[in-house]
C-alpha positions as CSV (number, residue, x, y, z in Angstrom):
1,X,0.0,0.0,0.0
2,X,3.1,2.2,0.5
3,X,4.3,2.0,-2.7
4,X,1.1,2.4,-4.1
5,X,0.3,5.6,-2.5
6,X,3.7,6.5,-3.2
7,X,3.6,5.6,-7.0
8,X,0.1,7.6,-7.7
9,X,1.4,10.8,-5.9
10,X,4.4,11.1,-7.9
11,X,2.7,10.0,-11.0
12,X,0.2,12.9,-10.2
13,X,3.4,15.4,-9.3
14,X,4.8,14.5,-12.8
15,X,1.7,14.9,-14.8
16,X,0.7,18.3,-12.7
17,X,5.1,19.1,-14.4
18,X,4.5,18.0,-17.7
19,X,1.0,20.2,-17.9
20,X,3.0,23.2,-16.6
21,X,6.2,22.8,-18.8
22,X,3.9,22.8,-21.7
23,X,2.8,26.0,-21.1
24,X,6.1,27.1,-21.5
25,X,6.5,25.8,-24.2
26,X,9.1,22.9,-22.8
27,X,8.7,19.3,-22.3
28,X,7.8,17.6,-19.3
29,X,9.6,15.2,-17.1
30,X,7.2,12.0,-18.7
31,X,8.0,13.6,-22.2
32,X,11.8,13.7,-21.6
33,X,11.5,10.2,-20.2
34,X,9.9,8.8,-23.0
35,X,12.0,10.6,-25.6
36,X,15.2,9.3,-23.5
37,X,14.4,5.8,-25.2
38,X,14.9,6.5,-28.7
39,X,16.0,10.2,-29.2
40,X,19.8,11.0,-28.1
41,X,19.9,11.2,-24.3
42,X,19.8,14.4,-22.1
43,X,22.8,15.1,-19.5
44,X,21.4,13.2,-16.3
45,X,21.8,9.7,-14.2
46,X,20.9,7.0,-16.6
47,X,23.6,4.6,-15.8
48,X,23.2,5.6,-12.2
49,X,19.9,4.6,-11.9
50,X,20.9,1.2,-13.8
51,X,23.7,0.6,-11.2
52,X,21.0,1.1,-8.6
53,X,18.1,-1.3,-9.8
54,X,20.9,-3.5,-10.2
55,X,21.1,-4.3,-6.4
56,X,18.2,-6.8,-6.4
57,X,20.0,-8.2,-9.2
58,X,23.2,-11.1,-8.6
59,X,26.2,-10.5,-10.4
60,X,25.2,-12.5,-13.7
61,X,22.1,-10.9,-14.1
62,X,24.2,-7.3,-13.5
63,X,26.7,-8.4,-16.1
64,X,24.1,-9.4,-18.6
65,X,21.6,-5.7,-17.7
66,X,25.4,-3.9,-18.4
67,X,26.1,-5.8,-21.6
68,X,22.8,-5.6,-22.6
69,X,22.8,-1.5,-22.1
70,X,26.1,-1.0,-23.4
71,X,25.3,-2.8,-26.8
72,X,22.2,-0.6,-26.8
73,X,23.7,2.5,-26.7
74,X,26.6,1.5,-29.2
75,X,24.1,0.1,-31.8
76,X,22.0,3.6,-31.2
77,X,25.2,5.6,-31.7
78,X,25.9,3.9,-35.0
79,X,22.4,4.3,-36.1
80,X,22.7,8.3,-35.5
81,X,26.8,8.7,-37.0
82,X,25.1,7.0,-40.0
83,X,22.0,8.9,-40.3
84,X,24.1,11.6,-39.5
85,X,22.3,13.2,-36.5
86,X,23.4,16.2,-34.8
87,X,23.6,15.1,-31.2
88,X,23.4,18.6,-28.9
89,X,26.1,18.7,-26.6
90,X,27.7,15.3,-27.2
91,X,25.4,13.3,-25.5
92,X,25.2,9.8,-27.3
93,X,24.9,7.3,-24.4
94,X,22.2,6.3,-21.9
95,X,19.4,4.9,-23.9
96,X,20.5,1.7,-23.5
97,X,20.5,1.6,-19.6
98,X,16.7,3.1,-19.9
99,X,15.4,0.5,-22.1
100,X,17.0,-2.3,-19.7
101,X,15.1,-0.8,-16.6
102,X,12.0,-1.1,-18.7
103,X,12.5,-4.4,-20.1
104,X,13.3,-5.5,-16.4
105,X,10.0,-3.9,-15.2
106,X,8.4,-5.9,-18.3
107,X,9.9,-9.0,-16.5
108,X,8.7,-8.6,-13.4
109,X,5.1,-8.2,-14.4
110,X,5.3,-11.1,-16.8
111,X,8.1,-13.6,-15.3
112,X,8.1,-13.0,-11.6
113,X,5.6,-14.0,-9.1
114,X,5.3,-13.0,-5.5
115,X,7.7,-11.2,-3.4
116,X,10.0,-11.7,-6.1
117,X,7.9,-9.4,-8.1
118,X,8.1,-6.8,-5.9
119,X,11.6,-6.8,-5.3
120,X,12.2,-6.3,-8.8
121,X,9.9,-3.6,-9.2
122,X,11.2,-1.7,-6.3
123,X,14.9,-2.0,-7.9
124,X,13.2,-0.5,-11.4
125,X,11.1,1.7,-9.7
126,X,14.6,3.3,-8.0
127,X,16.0,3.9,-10.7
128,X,13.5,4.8,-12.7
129,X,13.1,7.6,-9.6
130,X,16.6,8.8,-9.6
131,X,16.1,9.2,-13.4
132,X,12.8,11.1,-13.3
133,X,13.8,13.3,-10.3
134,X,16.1,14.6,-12.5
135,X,13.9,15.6,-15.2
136,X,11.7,16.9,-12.2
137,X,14.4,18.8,-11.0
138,X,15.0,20.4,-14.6
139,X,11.2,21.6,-14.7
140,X,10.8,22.9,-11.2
141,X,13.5,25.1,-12.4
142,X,12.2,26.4,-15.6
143,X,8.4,26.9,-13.5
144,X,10.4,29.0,-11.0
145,X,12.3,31.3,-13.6
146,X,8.6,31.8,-15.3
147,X,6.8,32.0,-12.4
148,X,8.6,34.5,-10.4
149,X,9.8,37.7,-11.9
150,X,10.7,39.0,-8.3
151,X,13.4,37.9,-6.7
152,X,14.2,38.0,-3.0
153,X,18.2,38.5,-3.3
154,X,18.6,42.2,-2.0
155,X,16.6,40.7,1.3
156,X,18.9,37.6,1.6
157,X,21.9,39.9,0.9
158,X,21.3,41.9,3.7
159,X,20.8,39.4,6.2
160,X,24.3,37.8,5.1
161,X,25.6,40.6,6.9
162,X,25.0,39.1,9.3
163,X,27.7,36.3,9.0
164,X,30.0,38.9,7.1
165,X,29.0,38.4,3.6
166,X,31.1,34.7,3.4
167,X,30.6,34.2,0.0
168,X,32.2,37.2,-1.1
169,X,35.3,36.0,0.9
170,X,35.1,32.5,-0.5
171,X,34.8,33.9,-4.2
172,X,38.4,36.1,-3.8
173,X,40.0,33.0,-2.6
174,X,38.6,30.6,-4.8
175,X,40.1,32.9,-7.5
176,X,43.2,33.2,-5.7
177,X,43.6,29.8,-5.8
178,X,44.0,29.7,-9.5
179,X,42.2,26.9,-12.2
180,X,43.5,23.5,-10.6
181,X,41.1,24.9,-7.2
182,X,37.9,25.9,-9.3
183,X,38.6,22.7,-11.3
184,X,38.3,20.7,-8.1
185,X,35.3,22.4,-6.7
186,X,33.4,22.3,-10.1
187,X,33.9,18.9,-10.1
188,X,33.0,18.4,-7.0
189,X,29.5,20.3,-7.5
190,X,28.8,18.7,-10.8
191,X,29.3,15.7,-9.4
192,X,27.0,15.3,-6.3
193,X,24.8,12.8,-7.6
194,X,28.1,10.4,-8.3
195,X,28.8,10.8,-4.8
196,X,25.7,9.8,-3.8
197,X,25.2,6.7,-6.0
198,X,28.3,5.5,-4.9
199,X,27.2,5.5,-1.3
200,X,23.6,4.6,-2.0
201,X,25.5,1.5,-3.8
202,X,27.4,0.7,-0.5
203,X,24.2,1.0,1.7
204,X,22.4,-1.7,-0.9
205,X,25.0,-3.8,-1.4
206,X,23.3,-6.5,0.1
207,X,19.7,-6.3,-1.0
208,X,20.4,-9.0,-3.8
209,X,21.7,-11.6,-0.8
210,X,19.1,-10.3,2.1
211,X,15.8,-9.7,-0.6
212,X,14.9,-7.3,0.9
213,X,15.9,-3.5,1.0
214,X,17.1,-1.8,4.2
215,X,14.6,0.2,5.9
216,X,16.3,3.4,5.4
217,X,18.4,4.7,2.9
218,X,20.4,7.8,1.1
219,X,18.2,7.4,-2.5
220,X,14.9,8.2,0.2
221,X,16.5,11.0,1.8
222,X,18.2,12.8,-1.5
223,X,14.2,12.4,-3.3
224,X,12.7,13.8,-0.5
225,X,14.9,16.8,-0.3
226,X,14.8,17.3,-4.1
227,X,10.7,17.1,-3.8
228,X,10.0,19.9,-1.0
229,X,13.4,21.8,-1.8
230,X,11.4,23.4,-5.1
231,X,8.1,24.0,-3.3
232,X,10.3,26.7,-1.3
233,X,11.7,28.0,-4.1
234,X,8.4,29.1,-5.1
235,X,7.6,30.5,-1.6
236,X,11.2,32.2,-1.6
237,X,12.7,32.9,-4.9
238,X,16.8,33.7,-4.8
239,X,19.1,33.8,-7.9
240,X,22.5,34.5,-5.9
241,X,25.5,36.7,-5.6
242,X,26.7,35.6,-8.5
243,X,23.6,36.9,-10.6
244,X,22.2,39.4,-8.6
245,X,25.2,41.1,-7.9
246,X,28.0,39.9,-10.3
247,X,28.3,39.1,-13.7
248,X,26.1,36.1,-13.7
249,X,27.7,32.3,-14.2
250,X,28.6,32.7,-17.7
251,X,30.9,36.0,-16.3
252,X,28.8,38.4,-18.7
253,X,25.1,37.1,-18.8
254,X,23.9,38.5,-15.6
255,X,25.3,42.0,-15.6
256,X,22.1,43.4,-17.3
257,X,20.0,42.2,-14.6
258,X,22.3,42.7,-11.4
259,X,21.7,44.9,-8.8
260,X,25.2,46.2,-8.6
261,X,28.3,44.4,-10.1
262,X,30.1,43.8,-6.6
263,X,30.7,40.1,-6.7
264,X,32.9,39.2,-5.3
265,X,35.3,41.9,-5.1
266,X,33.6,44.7,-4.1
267,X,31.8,44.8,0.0
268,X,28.3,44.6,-0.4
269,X,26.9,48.1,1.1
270,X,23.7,47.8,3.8
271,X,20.9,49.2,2.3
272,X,17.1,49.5,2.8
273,X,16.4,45.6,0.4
274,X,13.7,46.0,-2.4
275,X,12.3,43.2,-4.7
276,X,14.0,43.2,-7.7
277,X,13.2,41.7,-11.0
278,X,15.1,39.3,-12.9
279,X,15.2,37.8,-16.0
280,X,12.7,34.6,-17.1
281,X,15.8,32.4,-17.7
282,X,17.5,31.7,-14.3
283,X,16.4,29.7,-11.8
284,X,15.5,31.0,-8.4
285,X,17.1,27.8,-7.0
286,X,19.1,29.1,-3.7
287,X,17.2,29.3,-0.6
288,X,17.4,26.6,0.8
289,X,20.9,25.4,-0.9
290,X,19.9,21.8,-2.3
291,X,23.5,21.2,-2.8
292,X,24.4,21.8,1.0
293,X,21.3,19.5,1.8
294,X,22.4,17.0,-0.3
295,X,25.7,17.2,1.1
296,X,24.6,17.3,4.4
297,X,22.7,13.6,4.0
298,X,26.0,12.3,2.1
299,X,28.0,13.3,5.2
300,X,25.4,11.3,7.6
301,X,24.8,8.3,5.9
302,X,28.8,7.9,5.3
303,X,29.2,8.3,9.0
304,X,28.8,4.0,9.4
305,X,31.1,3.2,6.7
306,X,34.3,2.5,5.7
307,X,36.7,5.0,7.0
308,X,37.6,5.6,3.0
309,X,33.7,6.3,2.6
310,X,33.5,8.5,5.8
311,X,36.7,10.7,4.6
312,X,34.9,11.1,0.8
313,X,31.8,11.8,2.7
314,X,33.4,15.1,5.0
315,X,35.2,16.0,2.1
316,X,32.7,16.0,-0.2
317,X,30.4,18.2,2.3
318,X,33.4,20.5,2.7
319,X,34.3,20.9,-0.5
320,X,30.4,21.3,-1.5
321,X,29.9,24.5,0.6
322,X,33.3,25.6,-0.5
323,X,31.8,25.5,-3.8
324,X,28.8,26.6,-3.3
325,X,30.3,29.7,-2.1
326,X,33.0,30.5,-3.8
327,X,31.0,30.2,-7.6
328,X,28.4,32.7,-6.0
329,X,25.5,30.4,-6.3
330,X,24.6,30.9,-3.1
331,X,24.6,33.0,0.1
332,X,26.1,32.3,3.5
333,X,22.5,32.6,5.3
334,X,21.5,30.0,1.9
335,X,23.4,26.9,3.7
336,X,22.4,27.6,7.1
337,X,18.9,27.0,6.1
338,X,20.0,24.0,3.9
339,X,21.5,22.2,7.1
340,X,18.5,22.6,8.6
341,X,16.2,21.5,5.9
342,X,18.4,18.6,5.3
343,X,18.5,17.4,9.1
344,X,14.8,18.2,9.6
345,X,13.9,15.5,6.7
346,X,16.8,13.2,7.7
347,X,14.8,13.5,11.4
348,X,11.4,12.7,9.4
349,X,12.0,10.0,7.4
350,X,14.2,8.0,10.4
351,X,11.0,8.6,12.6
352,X,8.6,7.4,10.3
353,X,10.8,4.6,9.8
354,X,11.0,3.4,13.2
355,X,7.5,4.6,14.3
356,X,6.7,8.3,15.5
357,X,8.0,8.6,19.2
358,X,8.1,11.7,21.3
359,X,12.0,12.2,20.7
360,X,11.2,11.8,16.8
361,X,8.3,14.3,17.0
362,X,10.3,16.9,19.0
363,X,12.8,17.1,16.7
364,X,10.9,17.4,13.8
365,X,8.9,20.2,14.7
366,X,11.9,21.8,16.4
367,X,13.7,21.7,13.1
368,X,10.6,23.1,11.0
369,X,10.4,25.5,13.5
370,X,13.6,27.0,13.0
371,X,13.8,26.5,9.6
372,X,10.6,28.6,9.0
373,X,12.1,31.0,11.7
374,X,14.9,31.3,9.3
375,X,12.9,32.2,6.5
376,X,11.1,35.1,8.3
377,X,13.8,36.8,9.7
378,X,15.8,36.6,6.4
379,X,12.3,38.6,4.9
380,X,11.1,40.9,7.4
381,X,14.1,41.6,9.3
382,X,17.3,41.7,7.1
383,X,17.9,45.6,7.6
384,X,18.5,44.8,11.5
385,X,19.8,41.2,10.9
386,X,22.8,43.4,9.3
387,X,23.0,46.9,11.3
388,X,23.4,44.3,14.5
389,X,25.8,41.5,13.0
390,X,27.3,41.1,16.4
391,X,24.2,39.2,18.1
392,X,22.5,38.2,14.7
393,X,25.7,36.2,13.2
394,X,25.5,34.2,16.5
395,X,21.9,33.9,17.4
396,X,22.1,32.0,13.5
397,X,24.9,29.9,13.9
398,X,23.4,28.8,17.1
399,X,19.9,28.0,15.7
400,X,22.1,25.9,13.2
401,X,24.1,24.0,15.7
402,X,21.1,23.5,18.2
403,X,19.2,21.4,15.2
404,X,22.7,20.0,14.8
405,X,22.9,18.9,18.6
406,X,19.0,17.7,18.5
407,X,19.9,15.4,15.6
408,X,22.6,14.0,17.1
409,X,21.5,13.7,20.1
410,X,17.9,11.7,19.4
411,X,20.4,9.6,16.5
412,X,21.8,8.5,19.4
413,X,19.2,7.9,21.1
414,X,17.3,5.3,18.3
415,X,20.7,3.0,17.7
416,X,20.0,-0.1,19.1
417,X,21.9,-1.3,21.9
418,X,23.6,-4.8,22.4
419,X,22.5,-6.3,25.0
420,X,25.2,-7.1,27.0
421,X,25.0,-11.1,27.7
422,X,25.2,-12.4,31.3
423,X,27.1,-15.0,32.5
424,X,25.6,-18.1,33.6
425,X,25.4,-18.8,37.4
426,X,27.6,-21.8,38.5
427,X,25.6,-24.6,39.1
428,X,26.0,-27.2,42.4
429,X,27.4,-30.2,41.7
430,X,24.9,-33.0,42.2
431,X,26.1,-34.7,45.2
């Protein structure tokens, strides 16, 4: 009944998409996915979400779904070199690896019975999921930049006084560091959804021994983030520094738009904020910073592997808000609220997990709570957020750190304990 419920709401989301990306004269998430199997590929996770069905799979079956793909994809290519088809952006493989998670959905409605069935649709419908939350991901976006001329960014400027404009700083050292640093943080951000197959891979590494898959796991946390994340967006639309006050991404598309060119050289002066309009092409994608979320739920669910996996797991968090700074994509006051979104839904889906308990509740209103908090003070009360950055910088890193310490703290609380085994009594010889 779970994934019942959970199939017709997000066949519902994606319909409600596709209607709303027409309008705009853009495909739809269920029209990219059903172009992905014959026309050239769009940039996203197809392979990924291969790799990830694959884990109700054993290791014949995987080598066979790989071949299978990969033969696919180079019998597609040859058709296109000889019909001589432009391909935009060089994107030639991934077809194959989506016609194998359909074939293997075909399968288990025709060839499996049982709880076999379902296993195998809950690998396909995985990575179907991580497949079609990127082509969600890509029409949020294009709703947001349509749908909100009015951006928030002077507001969220002004309250990043408060923590002494950080990504200014982080932009003048990222530059300082030269091309093999912004070459290392690009890939870094490019790459988050890598990072997190690899360690959704290592959680589900033994789904096609056990049958079953763990009760909690990275792929639930990192589609739950990237399904409210957007809703906010729409409540608070943000382009960042980067746009709103530099030369945009590109390093001369956004200069037209921007408030002042300042980024990231320049301090950013403390005025009274104004909404400010923007153009219908960027996404208003910053508050709260997905990337730091994501990050954020790497970082935890690395924190019982390997110690290799729980060094890629810091470093990919630190090198995330490194980036995600120092590119101007976001603000400082951006990735505050992002830690708290991101433990706030961690908190959520553990507690629903393991059953709604007081501890479980607690935390997740505390962290909605401050995460809302956050949200109104950045709106309504940036000027004094900024004129008073000695009690406002603190009073938000120690909202951040008191969700931090409630996360921990309850986490600890739902391990399971070993019980600790006793000792049997001696027992009197018989005399």
């Amino acid at each position: 009944m779970l994934w019942v419920t959970a199939g017709v709401a997000a066949l519902g989301l994606f319909v409600a998409l596709e209607i709303a990306a027409r309008r705009y004269g853009q495909p739809g998430p269920i029209a990219d996915q059903l172009a992905g199997a014959i026309f050239a590929p769009k940039p996203g996770p197809l392979y990924g979400g291969l790799a990830l069905m694959s884990v109700v799979l054993t290791w014949p079956q995987r080598i066979i779904a790989a071949g299978v793909a990969i033969g696919l994809d180079a019998v597609l290519v040859l058709v296109r070199w000889a019909a001589d088809v432009k391909v935009a952006d060089g994107h030639f493989f991934g077809n194959g690896a989506l016609l194998v998670m359909l074939g293997y959905a075909v399968i288990a409605v025709t060839r499996r019975t049982g709880p076999e069935r379902l296993l195998l649709l809950q690998g396909v419908g995985l990575g179907l999921l991580l497949v079609a939350g990127r082509k969600t991901g890509d029409s949020w976006l294009l709703i947001t930049s349509k749908t909100r001329p009015l951006v928030l960014d002077q507001y969220v400027a002004t309250a990043d006084h408060a923590l002494g404009n950080p990504s200014w700083l982080a932009g003048r050292l990222l530059q300082a560091t030269g091309p093999f640093g912004i070459h290392v943080l690009d890939l870094v951000y490019a790459k988050l959804a890598v990072a997190a197959i690899v360690v959704a891979l290592y959680q589900l590494r033994h789904v096609s021994v056990e049958r079953r898959f763990p009760s909690h796991h990275l792929v639930r946390t990192f589609l739950v983030i990237g399904l409210l994340g957007p809703g906010i967006y729409m409540l608070f639309p943000v382009v960042g520094p980067v746009f709103a006050y530099g030369p945009g991404a590109s390093g001369t598309g956004g200069v037209e738009w921007a408030a002042a060119n300042l980024w990231p050289h320049t301090p950013l002066p403390i005025t009274t904020p104004q909404l400010m309009p923007y153009d219908r092409i960027t996404p208003r994608n910053c508050m709260p910073s997905l990337h730091t979320a994501w990050a954020v739920a790497i970082f935890i669910h690395t924190r019982k592997g390997s110690r290799i996996l729980r060094f890629a797991g810091t470093f990919w968090l630190v090198a995330t808000l490194a980036a995600t700074l120092g590119f101007g994509y976001h603000y400082g006051v951006d990735l505050v609220a992002g830690v708290v979104f991101a433990l706030t839904v961690e908190a959520a889906l553990r507690a629903l997990d393991r059953g709604w308990d007081r501890q479980g509740i607690q935390l997740v209103a505390y962290g909605t709570a401050v995460f809302a908090a956050l949200l109104v003070s950045y709106r309504f009360i940036p000027l004094e957020m900024a004129r008073h950055q000695e009690v406002s910088g603190p009073l938000l890193i120690l909202a951040m750190a008191s969700v931090v310490y409630g996360y921990v703290r309850t986490a600890r609380l739902w391990e399971p304990t070993a019980a600790v085994a006793r000792r049997p009594e001696p027992q009197p010889e018989p005399v």
